[in-house]
C-alpha positions, 0 to 999 in steps of 0.5 A: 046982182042975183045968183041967177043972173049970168054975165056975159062976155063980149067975143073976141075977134080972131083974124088969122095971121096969113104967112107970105109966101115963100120966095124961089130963085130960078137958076140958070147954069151955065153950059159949053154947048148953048149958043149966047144968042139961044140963051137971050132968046129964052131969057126974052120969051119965058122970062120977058127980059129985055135984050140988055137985062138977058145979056147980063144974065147970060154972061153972069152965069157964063163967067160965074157958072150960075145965076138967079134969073128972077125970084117969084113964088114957087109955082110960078120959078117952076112953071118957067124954070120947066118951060125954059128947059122944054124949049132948050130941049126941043131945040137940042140944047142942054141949058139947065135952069133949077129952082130953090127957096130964097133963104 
């Protein structure tokens, strides 16, 4: 080779390395005030549970005094986590759900 002539290199493909996404846990807490059955109902509609599946976890939070109702993404655990206790409120009922990142 001359001095003159330039050596090229092949470029290397860089593939960016996504993370998952975090998980979060949907908490329901138990309360003296909210009817097992109301309980059911909302563990049926926001959370599409079966009448077996919500009565487990009504009565888990009940003997326990909480319990993860399902763990998703996070928009998702707050969007039903929110709409669970907007329907408890709107029929005056004081049911808690929260959320937290799965550890």
């Amino acid at each position: 080779m001359s001095d003159n002539d330039i050596a090229l290199k092949p470029k290397t493909k860089v593939t960016p390395k996504l993370d998952k996404p975090k998980l979060y846990k949907v908490i329901l807490f138990n309360d003296d005030y909210t009817p097992r059955e109301f309980v059911i109902m909302v563990l049926k509609a926001v959370f599409r549970m079966s009448e077996e599946a919500g009565y487990k976890v009504m009565m888990t939070a009940h003997k326990l005094g909480s319990c993860v109702v399902v763990v998703c993404a996070k928009d998702i655990a707050e969007t039903k986590a929110t709409e669970a206790i907007d329907l408890a409120k709107g029929m005056g009922f004081p049911l808690m759900f929260t959320t937290e990142p799965e550890e």
